[in-house]
C-alpha positions as CSV (number, residue, x, y, z in Angstrom):
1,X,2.4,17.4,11.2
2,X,0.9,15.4,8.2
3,X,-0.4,11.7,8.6
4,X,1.5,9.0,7.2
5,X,-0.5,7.8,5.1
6,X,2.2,4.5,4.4
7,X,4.6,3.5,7.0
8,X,6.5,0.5,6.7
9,X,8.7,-0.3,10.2
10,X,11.9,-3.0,9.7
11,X,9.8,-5.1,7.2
12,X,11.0,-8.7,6.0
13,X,9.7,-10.5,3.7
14,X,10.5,-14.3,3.1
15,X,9.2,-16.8,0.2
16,X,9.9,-20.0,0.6
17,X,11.2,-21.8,-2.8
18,X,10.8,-25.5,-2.4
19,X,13.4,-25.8,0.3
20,X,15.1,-22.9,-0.2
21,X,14.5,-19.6,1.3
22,X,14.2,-16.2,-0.7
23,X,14.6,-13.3,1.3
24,X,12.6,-10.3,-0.8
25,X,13.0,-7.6,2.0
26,X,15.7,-7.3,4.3
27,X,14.6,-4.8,6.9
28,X,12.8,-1.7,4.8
29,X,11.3,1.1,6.9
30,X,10.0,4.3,5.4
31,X,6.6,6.3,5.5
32,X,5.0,8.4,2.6
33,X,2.9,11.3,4.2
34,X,-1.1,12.6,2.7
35,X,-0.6,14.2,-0.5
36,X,3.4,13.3,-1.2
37,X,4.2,12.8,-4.8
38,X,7.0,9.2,-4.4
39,X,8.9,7.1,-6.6
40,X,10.3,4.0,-5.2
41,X,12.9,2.3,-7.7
42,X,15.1,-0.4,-8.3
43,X,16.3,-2.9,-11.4
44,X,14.7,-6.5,-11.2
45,X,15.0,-8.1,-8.6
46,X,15.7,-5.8,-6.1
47,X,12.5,-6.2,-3.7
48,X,9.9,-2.9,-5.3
49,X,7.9,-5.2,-6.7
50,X,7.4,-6.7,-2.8
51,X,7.3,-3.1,-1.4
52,X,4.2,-2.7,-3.6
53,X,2.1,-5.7,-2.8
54,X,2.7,-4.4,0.9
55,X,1.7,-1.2,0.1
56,X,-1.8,-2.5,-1.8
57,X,-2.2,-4.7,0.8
58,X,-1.8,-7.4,-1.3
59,X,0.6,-9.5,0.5
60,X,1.5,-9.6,4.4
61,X,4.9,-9.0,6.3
62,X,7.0,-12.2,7.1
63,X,8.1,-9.8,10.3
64,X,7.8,-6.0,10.6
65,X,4.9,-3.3,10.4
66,X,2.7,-2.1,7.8
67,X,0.5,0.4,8.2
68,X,-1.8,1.9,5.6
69,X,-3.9,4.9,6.6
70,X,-3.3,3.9,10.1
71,X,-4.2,0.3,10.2
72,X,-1.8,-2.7,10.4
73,X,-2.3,-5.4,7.2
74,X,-1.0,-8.1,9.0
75,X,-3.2,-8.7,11.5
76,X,-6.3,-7.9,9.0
77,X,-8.6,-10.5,7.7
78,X,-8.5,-11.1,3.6
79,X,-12.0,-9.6,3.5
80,X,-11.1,-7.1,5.8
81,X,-7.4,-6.1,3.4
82,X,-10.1,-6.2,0.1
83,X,-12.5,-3.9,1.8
84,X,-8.9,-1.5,2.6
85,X,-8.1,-1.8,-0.7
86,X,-11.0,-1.2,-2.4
87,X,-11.6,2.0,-0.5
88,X,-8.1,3.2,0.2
89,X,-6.0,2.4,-3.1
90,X,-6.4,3.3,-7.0
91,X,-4.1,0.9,-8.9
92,X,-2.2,1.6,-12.1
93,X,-0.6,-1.5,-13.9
94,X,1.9,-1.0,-16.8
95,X,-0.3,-3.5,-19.2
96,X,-3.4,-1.5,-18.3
97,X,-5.7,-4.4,-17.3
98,X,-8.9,-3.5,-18.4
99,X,-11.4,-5.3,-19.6
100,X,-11.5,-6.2,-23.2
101,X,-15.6,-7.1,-23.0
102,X,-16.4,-3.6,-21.5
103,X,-16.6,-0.6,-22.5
104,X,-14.2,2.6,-21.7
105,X,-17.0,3.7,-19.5
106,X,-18.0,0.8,-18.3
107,X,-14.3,-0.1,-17.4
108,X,-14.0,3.2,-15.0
109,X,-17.2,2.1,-13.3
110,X,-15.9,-1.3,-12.1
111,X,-14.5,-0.2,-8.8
112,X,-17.7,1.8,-7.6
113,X,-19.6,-1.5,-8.5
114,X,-17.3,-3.7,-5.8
115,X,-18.3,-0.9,-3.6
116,X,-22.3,-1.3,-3.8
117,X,-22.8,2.2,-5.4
118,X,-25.8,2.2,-7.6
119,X,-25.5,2.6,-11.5
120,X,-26.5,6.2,-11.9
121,X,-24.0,7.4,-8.9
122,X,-21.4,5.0,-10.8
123,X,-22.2,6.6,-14.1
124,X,-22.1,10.0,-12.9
125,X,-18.4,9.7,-11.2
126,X,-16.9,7.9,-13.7
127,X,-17.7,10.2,-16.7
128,X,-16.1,12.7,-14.4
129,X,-13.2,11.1,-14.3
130,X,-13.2,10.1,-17.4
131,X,-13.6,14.2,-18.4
132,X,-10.8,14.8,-15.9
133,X,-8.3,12.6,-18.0
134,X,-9.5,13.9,-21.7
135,X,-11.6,11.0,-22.4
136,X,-14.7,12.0,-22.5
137,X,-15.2,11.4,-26.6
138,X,-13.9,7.8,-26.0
139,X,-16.7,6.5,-23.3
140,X,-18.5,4.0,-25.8
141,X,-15.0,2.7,-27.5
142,X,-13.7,-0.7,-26.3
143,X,-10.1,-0.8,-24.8
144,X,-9.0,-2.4,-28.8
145,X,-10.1,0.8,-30.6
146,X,-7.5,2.7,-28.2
147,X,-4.0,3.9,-28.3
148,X,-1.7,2.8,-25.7
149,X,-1.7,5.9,-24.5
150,X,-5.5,6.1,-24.0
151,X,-5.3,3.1,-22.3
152,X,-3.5,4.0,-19.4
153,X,-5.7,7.0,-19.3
154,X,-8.7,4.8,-18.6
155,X,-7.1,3.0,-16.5
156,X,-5.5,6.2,-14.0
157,X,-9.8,7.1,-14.4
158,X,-10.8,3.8,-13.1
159,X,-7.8,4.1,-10.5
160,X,-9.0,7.7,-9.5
161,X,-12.9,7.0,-9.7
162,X,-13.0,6.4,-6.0
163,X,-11.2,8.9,-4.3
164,X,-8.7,7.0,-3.3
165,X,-6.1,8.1,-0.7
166,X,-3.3,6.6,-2.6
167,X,-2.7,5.5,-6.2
168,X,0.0,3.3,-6.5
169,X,1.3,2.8,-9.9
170,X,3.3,0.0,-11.3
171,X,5.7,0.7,-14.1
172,X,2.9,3.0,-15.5
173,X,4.9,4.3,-18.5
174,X,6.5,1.2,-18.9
175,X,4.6,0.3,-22.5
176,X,4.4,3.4,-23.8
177,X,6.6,6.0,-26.0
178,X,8.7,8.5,-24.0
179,X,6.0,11.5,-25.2
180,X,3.2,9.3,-24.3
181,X,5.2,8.7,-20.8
182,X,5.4,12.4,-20.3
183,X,2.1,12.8,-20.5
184,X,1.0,10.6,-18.8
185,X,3.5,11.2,-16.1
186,X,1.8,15.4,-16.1
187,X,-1.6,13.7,-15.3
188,X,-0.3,12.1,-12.3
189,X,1.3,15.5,-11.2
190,X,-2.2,17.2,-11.8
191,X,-3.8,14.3,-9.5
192,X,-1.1,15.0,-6.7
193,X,-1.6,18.7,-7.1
194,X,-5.3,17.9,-5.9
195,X,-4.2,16.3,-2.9
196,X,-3.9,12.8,-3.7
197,X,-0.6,10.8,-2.7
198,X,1.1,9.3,-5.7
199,X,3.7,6.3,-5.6
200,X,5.4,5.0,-8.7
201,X,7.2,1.6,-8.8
202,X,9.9,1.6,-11.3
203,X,13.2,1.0,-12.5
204,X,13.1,4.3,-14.8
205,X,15.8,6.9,-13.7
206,X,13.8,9.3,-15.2
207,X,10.4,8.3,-14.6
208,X,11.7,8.2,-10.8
209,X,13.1,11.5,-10.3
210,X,9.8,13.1,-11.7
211,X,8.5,11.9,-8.5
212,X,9.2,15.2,-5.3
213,X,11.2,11.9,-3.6
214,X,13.1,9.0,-4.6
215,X,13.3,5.7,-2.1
216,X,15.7,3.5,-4.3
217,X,15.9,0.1,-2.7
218,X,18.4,-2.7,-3.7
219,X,18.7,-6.6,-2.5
220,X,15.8,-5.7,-0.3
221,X,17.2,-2.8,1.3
222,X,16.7,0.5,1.3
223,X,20.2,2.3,-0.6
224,X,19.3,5.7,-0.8
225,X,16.1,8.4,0.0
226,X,16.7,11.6,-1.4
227,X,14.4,14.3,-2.5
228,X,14.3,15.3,-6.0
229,X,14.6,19.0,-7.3
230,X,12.2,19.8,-9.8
């Protein structure tokens, strides 16, 4: 039986508002086992965007369990859910985040640098990934001199540099046209299709049933999981 790799067990999650209360997560359990390709979805508001800081060990349950490749966030030290991260998740963001003051190559390095790798090691992995992702020709171009599209291409290299477990992408087609989407959406395939588990936040019907399995949640509960024909 495969690992999971992501298991979440009755999780609640509760922000306090001044004095009011804001109950993001209701009670969510679900796992996501090695090498599964998920979409987890919902309109604004509905508690994904919470599912995914628990996921990137970002933020902590109010109640509940999180485990990510076996180990439970909550009871995890800051430095302790960094060092996790850093090793364990690649991160895709829908506005890209890379730096404006580095190059393409440079960018792609960052992560190996947080994890004391020296520069030729760094260099050598991250124009690999950058090859892997068609960007080889673009290595010396700063993120301006790129199309949208190329952007988020750098940044699923930076996110895959490490050999992460899991990459967890955040509305990753969100600023880009639907071809650009679609392309971008067959690169994550091919990165699954090598093994590495994929999960896609978003409120994209379409982008969402791309994914093998769809976990729609709503008010901070899980609606519906269904897998999703190809």
């Amino acid at each position: 039986m495969a690992e999971s790799v992501i298991l979440m067990e009755n999780v609640k999650k509760i922000y306090s508002m001044g004095e009011e209360e804001v109950q993001a997560l209701r009670g969510v359990s679900f796992s996501v086992e090695q090498g599964e390709f998920v979409s987890i979805m919902g309109p604004s508001g509905s508690g994904k965007s919470t599912c995914m800081n628990m996921i990137g060990c970002l933020d902590r349950p109010t109640s509940g369990i999180v485990k990510i490749c076996g180990k439970e966030t909550a009871k995890m030290s800051e430095k302790e859910l960094a060092f996790l991260r850093n090793r364990t998740i690649g991160f895709v963001f829908q506005q890209y985040h890379l730096l404006p003051s580095m190059t393409v190559l440079e960018n792609t390095m960052l992560p190996l640098r947080y994890q004391g790798i020296p520069f030729q090691k760094r260099k050598k992995l991250a124009l690999q990934s950058l090859e892997k992702v068609g960007l080889s020709e673009r290595i010396n171009h700063f993120p301006s001199e790129l199309s949208g599209g190329q952007k988020q291409r750098v940044a699923i290299a930076r996110a895959t540099v490490t050999k992460p477990s899991i990459i967890l992408a955040d509305e990753p087609t969100g600023a880009l046209d639907s071809s650009t989407g679609k392309a971008v959406m067959s690169l994550f395939k091919k990165i699954n299709e090598e093994g590495t588990t994929i999960v896609i936040v978003t409120h994209d019907q379409k982008i969402g049933e791309s994914a093998q399995r769809c976990i729609k949640i709503f008010d901070g509960l899980i609606s519906a999981q269904e897998a999703v024909n190809d």
